[in-house]
C-alpha positions in Angstrom: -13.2 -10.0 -18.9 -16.5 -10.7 -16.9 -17.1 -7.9 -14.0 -16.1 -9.6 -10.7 -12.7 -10.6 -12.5 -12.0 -6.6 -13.5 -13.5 -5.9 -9.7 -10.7 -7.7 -8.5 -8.2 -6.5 -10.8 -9.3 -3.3 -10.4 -8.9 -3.3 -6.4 -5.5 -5.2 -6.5 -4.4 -2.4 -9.0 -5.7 0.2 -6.8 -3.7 -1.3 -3.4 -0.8 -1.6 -5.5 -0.8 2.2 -6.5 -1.6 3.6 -3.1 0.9 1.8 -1.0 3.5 3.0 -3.5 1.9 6.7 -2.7 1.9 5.7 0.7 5.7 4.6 0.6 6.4 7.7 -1.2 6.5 10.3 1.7 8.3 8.0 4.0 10.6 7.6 1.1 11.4 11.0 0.5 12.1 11.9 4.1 14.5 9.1 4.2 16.1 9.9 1.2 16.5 13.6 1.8 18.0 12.7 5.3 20.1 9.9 4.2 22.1 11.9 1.6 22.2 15.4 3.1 22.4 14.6 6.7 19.4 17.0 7.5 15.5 16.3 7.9 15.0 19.6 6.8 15.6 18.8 3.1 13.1 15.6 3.3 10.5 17.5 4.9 10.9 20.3 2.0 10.5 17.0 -0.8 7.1 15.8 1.1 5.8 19.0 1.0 6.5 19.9 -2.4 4.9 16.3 -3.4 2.2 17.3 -1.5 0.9 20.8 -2.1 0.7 20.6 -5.7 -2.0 18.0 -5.3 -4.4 21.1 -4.6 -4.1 22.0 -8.0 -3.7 18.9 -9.6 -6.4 17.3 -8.8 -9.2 19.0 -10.4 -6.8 19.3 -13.9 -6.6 15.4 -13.5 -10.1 15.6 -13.4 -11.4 16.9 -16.2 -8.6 15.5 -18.3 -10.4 11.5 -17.1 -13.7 13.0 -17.5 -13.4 13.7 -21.0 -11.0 10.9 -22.4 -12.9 8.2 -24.3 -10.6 5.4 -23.0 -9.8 6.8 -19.3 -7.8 3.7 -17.8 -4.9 5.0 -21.0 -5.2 8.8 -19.6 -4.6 7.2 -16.0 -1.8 4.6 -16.4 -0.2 8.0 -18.0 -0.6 9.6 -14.7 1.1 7.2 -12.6 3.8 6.8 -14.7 4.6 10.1 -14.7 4.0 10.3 -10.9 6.3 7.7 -10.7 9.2 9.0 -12.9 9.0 12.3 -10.9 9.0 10.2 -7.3 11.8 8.8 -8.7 13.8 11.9 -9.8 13.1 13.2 -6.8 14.3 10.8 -4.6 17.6 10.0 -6.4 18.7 13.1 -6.8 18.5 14.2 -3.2 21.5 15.3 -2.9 23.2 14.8 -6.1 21.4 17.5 -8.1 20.4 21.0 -6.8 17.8 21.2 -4.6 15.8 23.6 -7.3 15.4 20.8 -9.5 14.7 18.0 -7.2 12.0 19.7 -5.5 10.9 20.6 -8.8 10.5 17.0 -9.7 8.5 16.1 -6.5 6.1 19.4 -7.4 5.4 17.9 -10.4 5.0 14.1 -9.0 2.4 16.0 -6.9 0.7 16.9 -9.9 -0.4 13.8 -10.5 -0.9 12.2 -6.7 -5.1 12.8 -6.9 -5.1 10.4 -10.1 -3.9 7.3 -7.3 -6.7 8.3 -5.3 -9.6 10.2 -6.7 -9.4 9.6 -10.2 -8.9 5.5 -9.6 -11.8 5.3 -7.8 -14.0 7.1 -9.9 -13.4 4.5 -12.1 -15.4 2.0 -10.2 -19.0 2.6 -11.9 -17.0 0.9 -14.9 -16.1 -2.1 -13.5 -18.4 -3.0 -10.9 -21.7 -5.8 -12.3 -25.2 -4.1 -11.5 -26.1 -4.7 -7.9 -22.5 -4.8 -7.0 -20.9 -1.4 -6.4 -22.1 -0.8 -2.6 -20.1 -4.0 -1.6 -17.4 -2.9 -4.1 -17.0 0.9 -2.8 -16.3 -0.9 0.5 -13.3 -2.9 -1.0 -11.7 -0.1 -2.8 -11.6 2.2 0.3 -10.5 -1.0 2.4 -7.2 -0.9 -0.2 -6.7 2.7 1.1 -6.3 1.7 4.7 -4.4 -1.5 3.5 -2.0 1.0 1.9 -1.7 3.2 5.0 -0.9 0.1 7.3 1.4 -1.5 4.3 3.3 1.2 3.1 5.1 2.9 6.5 6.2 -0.2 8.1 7.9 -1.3 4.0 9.3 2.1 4.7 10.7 1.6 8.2 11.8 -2.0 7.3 13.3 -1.7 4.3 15.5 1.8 5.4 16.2 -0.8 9.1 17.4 -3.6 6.5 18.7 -2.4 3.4 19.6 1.0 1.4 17.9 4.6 2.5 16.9 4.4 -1.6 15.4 1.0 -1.3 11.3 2.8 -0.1 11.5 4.7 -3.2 12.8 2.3 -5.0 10.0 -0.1 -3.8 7.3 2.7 -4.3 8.3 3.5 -8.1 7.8 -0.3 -8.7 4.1 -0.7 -7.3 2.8 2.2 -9.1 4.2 0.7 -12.2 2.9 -2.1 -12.0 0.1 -0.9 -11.5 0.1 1.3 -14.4 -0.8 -1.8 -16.8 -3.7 -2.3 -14.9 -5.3 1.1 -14.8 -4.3 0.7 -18.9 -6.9 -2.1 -19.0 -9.4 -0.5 -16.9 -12.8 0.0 -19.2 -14.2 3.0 -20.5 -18.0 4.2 -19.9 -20.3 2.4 -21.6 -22.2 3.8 -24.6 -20.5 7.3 -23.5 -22.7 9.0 -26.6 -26.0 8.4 -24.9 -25.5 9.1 -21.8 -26.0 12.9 -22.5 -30.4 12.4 -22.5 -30.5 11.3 -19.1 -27.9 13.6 -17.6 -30.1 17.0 -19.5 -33.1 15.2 -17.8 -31.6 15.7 -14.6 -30.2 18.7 -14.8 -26.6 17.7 -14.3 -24.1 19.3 -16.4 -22.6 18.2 -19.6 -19.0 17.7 -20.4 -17.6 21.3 -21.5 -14.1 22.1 -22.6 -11.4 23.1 -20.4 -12.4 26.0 -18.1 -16.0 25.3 -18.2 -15.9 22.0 -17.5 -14.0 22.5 -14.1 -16.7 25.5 -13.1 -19.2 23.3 -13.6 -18.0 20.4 -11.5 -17.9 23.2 -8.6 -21.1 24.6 -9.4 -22.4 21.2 -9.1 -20.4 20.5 -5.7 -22.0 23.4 -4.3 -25.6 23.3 -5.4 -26.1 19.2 -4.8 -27.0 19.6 -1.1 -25.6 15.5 -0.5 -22.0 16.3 -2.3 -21.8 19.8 -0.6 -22.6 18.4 2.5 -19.7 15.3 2.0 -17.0 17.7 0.8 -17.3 19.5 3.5 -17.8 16.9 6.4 -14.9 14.9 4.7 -12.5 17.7 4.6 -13.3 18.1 8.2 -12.5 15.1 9.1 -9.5 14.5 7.4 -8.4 17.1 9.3 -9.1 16.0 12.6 -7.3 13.0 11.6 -4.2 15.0 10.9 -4.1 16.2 13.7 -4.4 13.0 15.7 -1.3 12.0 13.2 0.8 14.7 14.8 -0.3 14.2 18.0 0.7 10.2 17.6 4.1 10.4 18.7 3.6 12.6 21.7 1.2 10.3 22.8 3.3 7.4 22.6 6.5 9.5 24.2 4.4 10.8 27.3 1.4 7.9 27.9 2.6 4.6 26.1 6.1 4.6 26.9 7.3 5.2 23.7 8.1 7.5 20.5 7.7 4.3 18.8 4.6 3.1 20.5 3.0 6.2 18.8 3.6 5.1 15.3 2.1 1.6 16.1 -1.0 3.4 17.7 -1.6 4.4 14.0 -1.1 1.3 12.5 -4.1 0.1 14.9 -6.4 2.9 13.7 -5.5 1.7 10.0 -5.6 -2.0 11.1 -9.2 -1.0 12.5 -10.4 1.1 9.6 -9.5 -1.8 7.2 -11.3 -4.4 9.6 -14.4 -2.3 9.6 -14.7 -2.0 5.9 -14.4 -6.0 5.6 -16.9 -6.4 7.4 -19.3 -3.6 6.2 -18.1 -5.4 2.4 -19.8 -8.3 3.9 -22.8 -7.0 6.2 -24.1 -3.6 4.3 -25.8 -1.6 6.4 -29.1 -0.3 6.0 -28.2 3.2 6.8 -27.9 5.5 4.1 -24.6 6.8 2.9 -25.2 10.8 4.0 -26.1 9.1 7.3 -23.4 6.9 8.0 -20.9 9.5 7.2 -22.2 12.3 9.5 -22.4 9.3 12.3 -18.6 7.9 11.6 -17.8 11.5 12.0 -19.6 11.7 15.6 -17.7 8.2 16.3 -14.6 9.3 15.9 -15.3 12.9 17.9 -15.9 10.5 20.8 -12.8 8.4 20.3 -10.8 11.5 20.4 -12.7 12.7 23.4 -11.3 9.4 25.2 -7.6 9.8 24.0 -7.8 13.1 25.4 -7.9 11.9 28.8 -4.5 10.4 27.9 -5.0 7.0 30.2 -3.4 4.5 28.0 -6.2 1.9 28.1 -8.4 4.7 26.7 -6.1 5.9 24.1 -5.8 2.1 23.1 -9.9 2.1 22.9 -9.4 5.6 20.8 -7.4 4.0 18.3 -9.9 1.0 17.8 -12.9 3.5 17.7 -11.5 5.7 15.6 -10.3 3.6 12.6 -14.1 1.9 13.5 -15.3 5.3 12.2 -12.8 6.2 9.6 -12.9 3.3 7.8 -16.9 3.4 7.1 -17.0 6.8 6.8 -14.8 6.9 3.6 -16.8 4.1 1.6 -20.0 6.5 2.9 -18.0 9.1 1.3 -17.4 7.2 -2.3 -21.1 6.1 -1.8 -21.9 9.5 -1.6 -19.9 10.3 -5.0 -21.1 7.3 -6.9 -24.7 8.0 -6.5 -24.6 11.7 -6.9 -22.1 12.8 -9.7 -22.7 12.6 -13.7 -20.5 10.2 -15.5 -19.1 13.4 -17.1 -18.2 14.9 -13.9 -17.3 11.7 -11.5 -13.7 12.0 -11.9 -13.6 15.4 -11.4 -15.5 15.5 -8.4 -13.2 12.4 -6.6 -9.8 13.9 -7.6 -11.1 17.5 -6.4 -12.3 16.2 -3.2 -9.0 13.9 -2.4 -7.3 17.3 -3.3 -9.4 18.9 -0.3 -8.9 16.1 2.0 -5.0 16.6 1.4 -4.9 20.2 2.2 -7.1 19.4 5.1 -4.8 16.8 6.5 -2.7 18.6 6.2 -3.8 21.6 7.8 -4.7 19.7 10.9 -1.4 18.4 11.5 0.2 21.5 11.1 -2.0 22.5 13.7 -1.8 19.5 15.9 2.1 20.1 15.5 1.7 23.6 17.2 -0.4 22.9 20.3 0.7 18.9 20.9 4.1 20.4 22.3 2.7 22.9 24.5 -1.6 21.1 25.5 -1.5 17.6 24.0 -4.9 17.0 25.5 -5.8 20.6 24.2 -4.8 19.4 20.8 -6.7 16.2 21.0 -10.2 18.0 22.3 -9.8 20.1 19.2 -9.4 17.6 17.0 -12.7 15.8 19.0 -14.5 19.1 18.3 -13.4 19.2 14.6 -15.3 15.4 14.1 -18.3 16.7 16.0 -18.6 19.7 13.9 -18.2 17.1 10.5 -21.0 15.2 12.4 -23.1 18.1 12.4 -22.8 19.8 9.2 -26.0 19.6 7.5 -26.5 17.4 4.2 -29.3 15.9 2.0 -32.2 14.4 3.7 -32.3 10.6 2.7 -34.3 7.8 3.1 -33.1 3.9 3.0 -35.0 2.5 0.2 -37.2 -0.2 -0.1 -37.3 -3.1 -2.0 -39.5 -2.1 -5.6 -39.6 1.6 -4.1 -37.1 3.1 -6.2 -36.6 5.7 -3.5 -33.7 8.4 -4.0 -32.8 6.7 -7.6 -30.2 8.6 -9.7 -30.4 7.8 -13.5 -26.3 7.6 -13.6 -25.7 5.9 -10.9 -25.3 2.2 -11.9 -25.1 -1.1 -9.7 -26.4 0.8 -6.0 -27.9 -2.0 -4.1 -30.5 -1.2 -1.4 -30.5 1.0 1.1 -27.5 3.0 -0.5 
């Protein structure tokens, strides 16, 4: 298989994966409120597929970091995420409430292996030279999934069964499964233990130790410390303009519904933007671009806030300008930085993070939208300023023959990344 044909296995398998995980809360809300009548018992199912992922995350982790063949160890994870989407969803309703939520917990369990641990996978696949330009596709596939998977959701519930978006999201993360099966292992695994001492980075350790020292390396590594917490930031600034989404469209667009669709431009945008930064890399330095992306979207939020609907229009655009570039800036980050025997660990911790601080900022946004929306907004704005301003590595864009800023395990980095 020569590289650019697993590249493009490797990001159709990852699109197919997250739009299923994308399909699966919208699923599970519709299923809940199809069978029982209530919201209340879909909104319990989302959240028990969703809190887990705290946990999970770092568990799934380790567990790729130390498997010799970790495409196997990953295909196992979505299978098992989608049996327990499945269980969940189908037996809303039919079994006790107990046991279906129990199922989506455990779904949950594995929801940071879509995400973190797919793309940490990358390094892998991608030919020497080619994993700036490839980090830019694989986060595109997350914004394709975001745009993809609601409107399946709302179509297929509009058209056919409630059951048919989980029925629909168990299917793409199977079929994905055979690809993440296929996915290769790290290359000459053995002797990459000289360079990593020589740096300084940890080893592989069992269990316990192994997860400490992914942390200890998080917090220490002034470019990953500084990413984490920038990220997490702004992921949950953009949870909160999720929740404010359909108040905006109720009380400036004219229309519950016109909310939703303004989302579906900030992912259309996001995915635009990382097309083109796929195709025209900047010269700007990962640490930079994120911090930057961050301050873009402040000021996109700062113009919805005015709530004049040509500006919030403009916000949408802007924003999914900056969130798109920011999260390849974020895997670029990753890549460069983290240890072969620590890179999964440190993506599925971090998407773990970035859930919990969605979802944070929505519950947030959910409180004050009702009673300030432009209150809500500003702090959200003030959220992506402060992830613009938290302090991270000093970096330089290197120059050709330089060598500047060059990490021993971090293959295929093309210039000025």
């Amino acid at each position: 298989m020569t590289k650019r044909y697993a590249v493009r296995w490797f990001l159709a398998g990852g699109a197919l994966a997250r739009t299923g995980d994308e399909l699966a809360g919208p699923a599970l809300l519709l299923a809940g409120f199809a069978v029982t009548g209530s919201p209340a018992t879909g909104a319990l199912l989302l959240a028990a597929l969703t809190v887990p992922a705290v946990l999970g995350g770092p568990l799934v982790g380790v567990l790729l970091d130390r498997a010799p063949r970790p495409g196997r160890l990953l295909a196992a994870a979505l299978l098992l995420y989608a049996l327990g989407l499945g269980l969940a969803a189908f037996g809303a309703g039919r079994a006790p409430v107990a046991v279906t939520l129990a199922c989506a917990a455990a779904a949950g369990l594995f929801a940071p292996a879509l995400a973190g641990g797919w793309s940490a996978q990358l390094p892998h696949v991608a030919a020497p030279g080619g994993l700036p330009a490839a980090t830019a596709r694989d986060a595109a596939t997350f914004h394709l999934a975001s745009l993809a998977g609601p409107a399946l959701a709302a179509s297929l519930a509009a058209w056919t069964l409630p059951s048919a978006p989980a029925t629909l999201a168990v299917t793409l993360i199977l079929l994905a499964a055979p690809v993440a099966c296929r996915l290769p292992g790290p290359a000459g695994r053995a002797r990459t233990s000289a360079p990593l001492a020589r740096t300084g980075a940890p080893v592989a350790r069992p269990g316990v130790a192994a997860l400490r020292a992914g942390l200890a390396l998080t917090a220490r590594n002034p470019a990953l410390r500084g990413a984490t917490v920038t990220s997490v930031l702004s992921c949950a600034a953009q949870g909160m303009l999720a929740a404010c989404a359909v108040p905006l469209g109720e009380r400036v667009l004219g229309g519950a519904a016109r909310g939703v669709a303004l989302l579906a431009v900030v992912a259309g945008a996001a995915l635009l933007a990382n097309a083109v930064l796929a195709r025209y890399p900047l010269r700007a330095t990962p640490g930079a671009l994120l911090r930057w992306t961050a301050f873009l979207q402040g000021a996109a939020l700062l113009l919805a806030a005015t709530c004049h609907p040509v500006l919030v229009l403009v916000a949408a655009l802007l924003a999914g300008a900056g969130e798109g570039p920011q999260l390849t800036a974020l895997f670029a980050v990753r890549h460069r930085e983290a240890p072969a025997r620590l890179r999964a660990q440190l993506f599925t911790t971090g998407a773990s993070l970035k859930t919990t601080g969605y979802a944070a900022g929505a519950a947030l946004a959910g409180q004050l939208s009702g009673v300030a929306l432009p209150a809500a907004l500003l702090a959200a704005a003030g959220l992506h300023l402060l992830a613009g301003a938290v302090p991270g590595e000093r970096e330089r864009v290197s120059r050709p023959g330089s060598g500047a800023g060059r990490v021993p395990d971090a293959p295929g980095r093309g210039r000025g990344w």
